[in-house]
ZADODREN-111848 format. One record per residue (C-alpha): x, y, z; residue in three letters. Coordinates in steps of 0.25 Angstrom, whole numbers, padded with zeros to 4 digits, always signed. Example, Ala and Ser with C-alpha at 12.3 -4.5 7.8 and 13.67 -1.06 7.14 Angstrom:
+0049-0018+0031ala
+0055-0004+0029ser
end
This chain:
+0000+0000+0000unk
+0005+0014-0004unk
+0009+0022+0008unk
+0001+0036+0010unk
+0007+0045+0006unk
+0007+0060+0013unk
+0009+0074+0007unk
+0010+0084+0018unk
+0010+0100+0015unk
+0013+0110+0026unk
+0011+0126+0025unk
+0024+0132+0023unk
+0026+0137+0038unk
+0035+0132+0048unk
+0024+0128+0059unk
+0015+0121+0048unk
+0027+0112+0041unk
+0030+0108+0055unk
+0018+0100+0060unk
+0013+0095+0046unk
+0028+0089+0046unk
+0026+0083+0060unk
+0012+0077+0054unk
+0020+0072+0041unk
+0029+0065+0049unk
+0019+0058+0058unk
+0015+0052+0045unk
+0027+0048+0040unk
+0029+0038+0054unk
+0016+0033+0050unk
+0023+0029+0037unk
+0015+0040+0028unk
+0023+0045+0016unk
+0024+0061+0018unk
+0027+0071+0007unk
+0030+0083+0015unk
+0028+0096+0005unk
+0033+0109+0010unk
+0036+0121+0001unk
+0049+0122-0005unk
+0055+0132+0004unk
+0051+0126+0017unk
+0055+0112+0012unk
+0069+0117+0011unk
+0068+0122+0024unk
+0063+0107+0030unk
+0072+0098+0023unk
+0084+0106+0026unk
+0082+0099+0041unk
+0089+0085+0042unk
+0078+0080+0049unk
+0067+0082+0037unk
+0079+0074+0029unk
+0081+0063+0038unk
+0069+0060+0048unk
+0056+0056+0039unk
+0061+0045+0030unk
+0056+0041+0016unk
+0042+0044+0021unk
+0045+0059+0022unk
+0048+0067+0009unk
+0048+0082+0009unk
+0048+0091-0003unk
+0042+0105-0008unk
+0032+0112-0015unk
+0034+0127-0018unk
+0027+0138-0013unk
+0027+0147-0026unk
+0036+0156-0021unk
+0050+0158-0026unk
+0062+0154-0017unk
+0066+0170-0013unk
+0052+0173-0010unk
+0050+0176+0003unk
+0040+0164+0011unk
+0037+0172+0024unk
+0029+0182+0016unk
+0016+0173+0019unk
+0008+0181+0010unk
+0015+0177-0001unk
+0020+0162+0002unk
+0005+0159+0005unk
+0001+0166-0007unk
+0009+0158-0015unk
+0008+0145-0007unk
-0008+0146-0014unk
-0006+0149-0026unk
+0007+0137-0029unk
+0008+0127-0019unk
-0005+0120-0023unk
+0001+0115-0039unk
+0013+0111-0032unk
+0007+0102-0023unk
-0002+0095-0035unk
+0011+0093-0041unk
+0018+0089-0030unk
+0010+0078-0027unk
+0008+0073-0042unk
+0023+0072-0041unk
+0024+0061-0030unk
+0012+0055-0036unk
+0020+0053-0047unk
+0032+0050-0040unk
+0031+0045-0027unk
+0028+0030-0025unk
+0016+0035-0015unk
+0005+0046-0020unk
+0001+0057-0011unk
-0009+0050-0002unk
-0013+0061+0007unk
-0010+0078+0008unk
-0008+0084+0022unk
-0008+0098+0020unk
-0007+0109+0032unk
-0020+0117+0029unk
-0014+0129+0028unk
-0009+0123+0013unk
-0025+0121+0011unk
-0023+0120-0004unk
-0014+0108-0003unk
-0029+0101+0002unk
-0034+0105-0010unk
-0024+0099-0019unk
-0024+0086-0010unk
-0040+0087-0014unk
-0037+0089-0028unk
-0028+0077-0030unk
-0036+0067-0021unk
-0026+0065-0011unk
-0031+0065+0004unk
-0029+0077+0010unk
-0027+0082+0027unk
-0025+0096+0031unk
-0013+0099+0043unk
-0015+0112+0052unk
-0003+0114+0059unk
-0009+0125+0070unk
-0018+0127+0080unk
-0032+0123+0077unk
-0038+0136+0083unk
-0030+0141+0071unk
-0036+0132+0060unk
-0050+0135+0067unk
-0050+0150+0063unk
-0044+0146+0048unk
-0056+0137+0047unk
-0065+0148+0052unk
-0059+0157+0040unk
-0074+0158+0035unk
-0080+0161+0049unk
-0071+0174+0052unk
-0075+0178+0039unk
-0089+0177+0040unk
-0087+0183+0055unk
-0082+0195+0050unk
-0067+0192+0057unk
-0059+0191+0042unk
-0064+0195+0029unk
-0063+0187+0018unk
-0046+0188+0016unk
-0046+0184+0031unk
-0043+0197+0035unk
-0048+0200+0049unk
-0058+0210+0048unk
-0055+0216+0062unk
-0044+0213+0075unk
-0053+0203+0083unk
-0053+0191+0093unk
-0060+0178+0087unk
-0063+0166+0092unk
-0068+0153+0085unk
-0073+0148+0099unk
-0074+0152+0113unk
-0062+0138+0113unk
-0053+0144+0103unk
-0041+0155+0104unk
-0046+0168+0101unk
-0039+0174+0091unk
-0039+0189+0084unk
-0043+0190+0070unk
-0029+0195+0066unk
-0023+0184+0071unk
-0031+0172+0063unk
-0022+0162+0055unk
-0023+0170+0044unk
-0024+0184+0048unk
-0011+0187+0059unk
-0002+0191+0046unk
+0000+0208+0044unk
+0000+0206+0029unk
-0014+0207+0023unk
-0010+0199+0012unk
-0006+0186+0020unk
-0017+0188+0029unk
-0026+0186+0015unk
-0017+0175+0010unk
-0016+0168+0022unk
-0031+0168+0024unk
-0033+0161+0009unk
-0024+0149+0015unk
-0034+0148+0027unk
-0046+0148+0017unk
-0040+0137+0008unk
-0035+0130+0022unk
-0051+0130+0025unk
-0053+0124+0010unk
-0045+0114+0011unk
-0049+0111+0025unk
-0064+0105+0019unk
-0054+0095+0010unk
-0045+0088+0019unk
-0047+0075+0025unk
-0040+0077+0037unk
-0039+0090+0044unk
-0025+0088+0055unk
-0021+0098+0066unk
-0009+0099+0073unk
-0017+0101+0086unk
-0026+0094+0096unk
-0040+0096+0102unk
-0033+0097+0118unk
-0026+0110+0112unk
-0036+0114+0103unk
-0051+0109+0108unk
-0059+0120+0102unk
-0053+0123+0090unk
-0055+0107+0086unk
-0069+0107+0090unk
-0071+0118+0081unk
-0067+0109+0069unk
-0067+0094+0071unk
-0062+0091+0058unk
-0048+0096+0063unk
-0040+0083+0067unk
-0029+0086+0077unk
-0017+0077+0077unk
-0008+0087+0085unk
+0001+0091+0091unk
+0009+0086+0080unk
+0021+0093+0086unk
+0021+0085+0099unk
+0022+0070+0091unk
+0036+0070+0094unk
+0041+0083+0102unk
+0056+0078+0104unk
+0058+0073+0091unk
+0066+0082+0078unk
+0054+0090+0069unk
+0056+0091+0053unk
+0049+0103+0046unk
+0056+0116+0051unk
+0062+0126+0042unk
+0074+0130+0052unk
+0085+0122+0059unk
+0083+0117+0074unk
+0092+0119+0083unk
+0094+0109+0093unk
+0106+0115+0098unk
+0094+0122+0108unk
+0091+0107+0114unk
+0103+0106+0123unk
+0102+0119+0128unk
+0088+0117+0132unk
+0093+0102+0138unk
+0102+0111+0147unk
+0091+0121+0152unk
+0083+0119+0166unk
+0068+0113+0165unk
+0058+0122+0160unk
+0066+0134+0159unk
+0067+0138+0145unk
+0059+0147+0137unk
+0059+0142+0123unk
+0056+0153+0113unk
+0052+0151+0098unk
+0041+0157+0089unk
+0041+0148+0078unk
+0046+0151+0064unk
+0036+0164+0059unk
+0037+0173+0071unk
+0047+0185+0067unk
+0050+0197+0077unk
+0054+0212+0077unk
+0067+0215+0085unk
+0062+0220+0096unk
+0052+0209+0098unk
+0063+0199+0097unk
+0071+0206+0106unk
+0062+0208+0118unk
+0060+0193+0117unk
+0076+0190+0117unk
+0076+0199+0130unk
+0065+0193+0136unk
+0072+0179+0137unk
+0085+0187+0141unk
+0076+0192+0153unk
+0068+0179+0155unk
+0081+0172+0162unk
+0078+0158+0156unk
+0084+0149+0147unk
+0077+0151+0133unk
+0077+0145+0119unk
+0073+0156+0108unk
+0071+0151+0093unk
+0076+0163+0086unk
+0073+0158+0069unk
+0080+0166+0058unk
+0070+0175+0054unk
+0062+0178+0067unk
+0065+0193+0069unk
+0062+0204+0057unk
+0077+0206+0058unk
+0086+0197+0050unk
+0093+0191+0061unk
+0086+0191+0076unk
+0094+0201+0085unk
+0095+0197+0098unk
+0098+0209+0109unk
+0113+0214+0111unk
+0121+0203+0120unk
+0109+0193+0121unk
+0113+0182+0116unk
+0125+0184+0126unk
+0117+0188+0138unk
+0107+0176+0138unk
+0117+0164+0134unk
+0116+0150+0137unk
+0101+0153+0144unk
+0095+0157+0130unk
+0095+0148+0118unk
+0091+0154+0103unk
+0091+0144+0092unk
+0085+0147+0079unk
+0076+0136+0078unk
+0075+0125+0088unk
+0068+0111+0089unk
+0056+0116+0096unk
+0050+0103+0099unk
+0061+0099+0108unk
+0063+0113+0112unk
+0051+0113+0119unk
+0051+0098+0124unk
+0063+0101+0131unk
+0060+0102+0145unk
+0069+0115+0148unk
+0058+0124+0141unk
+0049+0132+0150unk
+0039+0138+0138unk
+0040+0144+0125unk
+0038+0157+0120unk
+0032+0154+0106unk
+0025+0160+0093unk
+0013+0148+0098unk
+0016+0141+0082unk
+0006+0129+0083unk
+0019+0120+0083unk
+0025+0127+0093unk
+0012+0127+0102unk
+0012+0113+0100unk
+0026+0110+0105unk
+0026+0118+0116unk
+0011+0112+0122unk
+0016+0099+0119unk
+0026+0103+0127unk
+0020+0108+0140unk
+0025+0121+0138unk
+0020+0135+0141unk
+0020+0145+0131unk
+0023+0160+0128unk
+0016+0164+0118unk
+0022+0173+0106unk
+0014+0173+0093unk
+0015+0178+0080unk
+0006+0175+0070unk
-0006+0167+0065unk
-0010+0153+0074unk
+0000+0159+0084unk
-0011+0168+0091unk
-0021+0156+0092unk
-0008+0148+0098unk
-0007+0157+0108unk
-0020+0159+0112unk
-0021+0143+0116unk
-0010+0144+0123unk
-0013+0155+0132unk
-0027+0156+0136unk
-0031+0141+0131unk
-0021+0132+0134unk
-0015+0143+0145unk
+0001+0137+0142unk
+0005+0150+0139unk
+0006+0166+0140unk
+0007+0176+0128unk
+0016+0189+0127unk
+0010+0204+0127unk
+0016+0213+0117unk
+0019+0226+0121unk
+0015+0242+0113unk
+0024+0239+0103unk
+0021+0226+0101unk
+0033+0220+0108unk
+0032+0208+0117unk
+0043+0213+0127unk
+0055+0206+0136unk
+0047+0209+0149unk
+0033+0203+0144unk
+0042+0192+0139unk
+0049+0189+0152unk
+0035+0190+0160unk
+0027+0180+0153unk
+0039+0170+0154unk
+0041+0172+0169unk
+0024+0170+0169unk
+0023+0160+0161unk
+0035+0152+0167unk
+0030+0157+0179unk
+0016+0150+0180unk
+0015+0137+0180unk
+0003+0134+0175unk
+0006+0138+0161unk
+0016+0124+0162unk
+0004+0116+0168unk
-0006+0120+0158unk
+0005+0118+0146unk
+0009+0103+0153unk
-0005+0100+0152unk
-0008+0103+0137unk
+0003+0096+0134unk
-0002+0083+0141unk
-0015+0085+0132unk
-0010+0088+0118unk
+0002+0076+0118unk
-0008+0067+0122unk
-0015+0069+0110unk
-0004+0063+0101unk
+0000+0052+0110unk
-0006+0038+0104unk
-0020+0039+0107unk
-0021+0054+0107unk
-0031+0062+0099unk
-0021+0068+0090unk
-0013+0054+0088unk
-0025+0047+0084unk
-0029+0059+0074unk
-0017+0059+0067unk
-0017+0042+0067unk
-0030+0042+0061unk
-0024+0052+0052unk
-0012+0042+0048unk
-0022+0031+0045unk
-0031+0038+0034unk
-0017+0042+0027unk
-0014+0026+0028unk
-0027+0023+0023unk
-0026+0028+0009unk
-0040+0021+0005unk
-0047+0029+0012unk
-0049+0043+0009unk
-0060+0046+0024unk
-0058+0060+0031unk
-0054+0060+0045unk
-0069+0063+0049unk
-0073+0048+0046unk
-0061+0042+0054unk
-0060+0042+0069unk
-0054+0055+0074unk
-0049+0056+0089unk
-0053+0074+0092unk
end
């Protein structure tokens, strides 16, 4: 019997190709072929880490499809890489996939695409190939992308998504509050990617009434009311916690482990690990008042500091700090989060609240400050501070700033208190039962496997037992 055969499509973001790639590897253990298909650039990016080269076997193969933009053209415009993701990336796929047909000793069985890439649904539709939707982030998240139609016939975003005034919305008296400026689509400053974006959510939304499967990387102890909302949402997560100590493949910069023996020689839960993911860019003065506060804070720290996170070419740090704080402060560029965060020296992390990174630190039993910057991120830190009640935010001052002394203040309270620890050891107790054998997320993603093995038959999750 032919094995089943798997193509596996991530939006081209760093937090999206992470978890569909901790998805494709499950597969691949369960002896599924998986054709993992990132854009050109990104896949340079991956396969320049040993691991992606050496760690999946013959049952992996990566290659790449272009994103119709030239190689000098610059990808963190968003406008424009969205734009041209549209109009290009759909053929490519179509042809992409007639190629291995041709070629390859298996045919494409099955597309899982992240639904952010809706159109890739439409082309497994088109071609006769099962088909599954990935969302990589929050469900309170997807909730208001699928409510699209409802805030426009609310009178919350007119028909480019816009938001028609600055206001609090909430889909239920359960979910995160969230301000219309701050829905998926609508936290950019540039109208133009608020409008292309939004086109992504409405094809996402399409594409949605076509898949067979619907997979989040999320489960219904984190997210109760955002799941009763819509019960065709399958949660198989958290993904991120299947094997927390274990090496991850998908990133587009380095690790530097180098950050581990440091940590190994740091007292118990004193470290404040510091990382805000790989979008999240700072002014000067902001990244400044940060560095100070950890200077001031009197702990050991870990402070991820990529290339690029500063509007300034290369981050400055303040005259003599580096040689002020030594061996009690630790700055890497990018660092094996999973086992940063595992490691017990880590006190709590002050994060961007990324849905990966939310993940890792609750499966952790860690308490959070929270930092964020755009999109999901809001609706992160709402759960973590007034539903989950593991964290505290950060209040910015006049001009915007968040400064060293409101820093230094929410560490000492947050570290201070320990019920935040309590509440964070407690969720995690919840959420990695859920993938343990016999868990609500493990049995999903095991009746998941089976339909892929079963190649004969072509029923949608909704006529097979699902554990919610």
């Amino acid at each position: 019997m032919a094995r089943p055969h798997v193509l596996v499509i991530p939006y081209p973001a760093q937090g999206h190709v992470i978890p569909i790639m901790e998805l494709a590897q499950c597969l691949v253990k369960q002896g599924i072929k998986v054709t993992f298909v990132n854009t050109e650039v990104n896949h340079k990016l991956v396969t320049s880490n040993s691991l992606v080269k050496d760690g999946f076997g013959d049952l992996m193969q990566l290659v790449s499809v272009p994103d119709g933009l030239e190689p000098w053209e610059d990808r963190s415009d968003l406008c424009k890489l969205t734009t041209s993701i549209l109009q290009t990336m759909s053929c490519k796929l179509e042809e992409l996939i007639e190629t291995i047909n041709k070629e390859d000793s298996s045919n494409v069985t099955c597309i899982i695409a992240d639904d952010c890439m809706g159109w890739a649904i439409k082309v497994a539709k088109k071609m006769g190939i099962r088909r599954a939707a990935f969302w990589p982030a929050s469900v309170a998240t997807l909730a208001y992308v699928m409510s699209f139609q409802k805030l426009i016939d609310d009178g919350i975003v007119n028909n480019n998504g816009v938001p028609i005034n600055d206001q609090m919305i909430q889909l239920s008296e359960s979910m995160p509050p969230i301000k219309s400026t701050n829905l998926p689509w609508t936290c950019f400053q540039e109208l133009g990617t608020v409008k292309a974006f939004f086109k992504v959510v409405v094809e996402a939304v399409e594409a949605a009434s076509l898949t067979e499967w619907f997979l989040c990387n999320s489960t219904t102890e984190l997210e109760p009311a955002a799941f009763s909302l819509y019960p065709q949402l399958l949660p198989i997560g958290p993904l991120l916690a299947s094997n927390r100590l274990a090496d991850q493949a998908g990133h587009f910069w380095q690790e530097d482990a180098t950050c581990l023996p440091w940590l190994d020689q740091q007292p118990s839960c004193s470290v404040i690990y510091v990382a805000f993911g790989s979008f999240t860019i700072f002014n000067q003065t902001q990244f400044e008042e940060l560095a100070l506060a950890l200077e001031l804070s009197n702990r050991p720290f870990l402070w991820v500091v990529r290339p690029g996170m500063t509007k300034e070419t290369t981050a400055s740090f303040p005259e003599g700090y580096v040689e002020r704080v030594g061996s009690r402060g630790r700055i890497v560029s990018w660092a094996p989060q999973q086992k940063v965060l595992a490691h017990p020296s880590v006190a709590c992390f002050v994060s961007h609240c990324g849905w990966n990174s939310t993940l890792e630190g609750v499966t952790n039993g860690l308490p959070f400050l929270c930092w964020p910057y755009f999109a999901d991120q809001f609706d992160n830190e709402t759960y973590i501070r007034d539903i989950w009640k593991t964290g505290l935010g950060f209040n910015k001052d006049e001009a915007g700033i968040i400064t060293r002394g409101e820093i230094k203040g929410k560490v000492e309270q947050l570290l201070g208190d320990n019920s935040f620890k309590a509440k964070a050891m407690d969720i995690k107790e919840k959420v990695t039962s859920t993938i343990k054998e016999g868990g609500c997320s493990h049995k999903n993603l095991g009746n998941f496997i089976e339909w892929i093995h079963n190649k004969d038959t072509y029923a949608p999750y909704n006529q097979v037992e699902i554990c919610e």
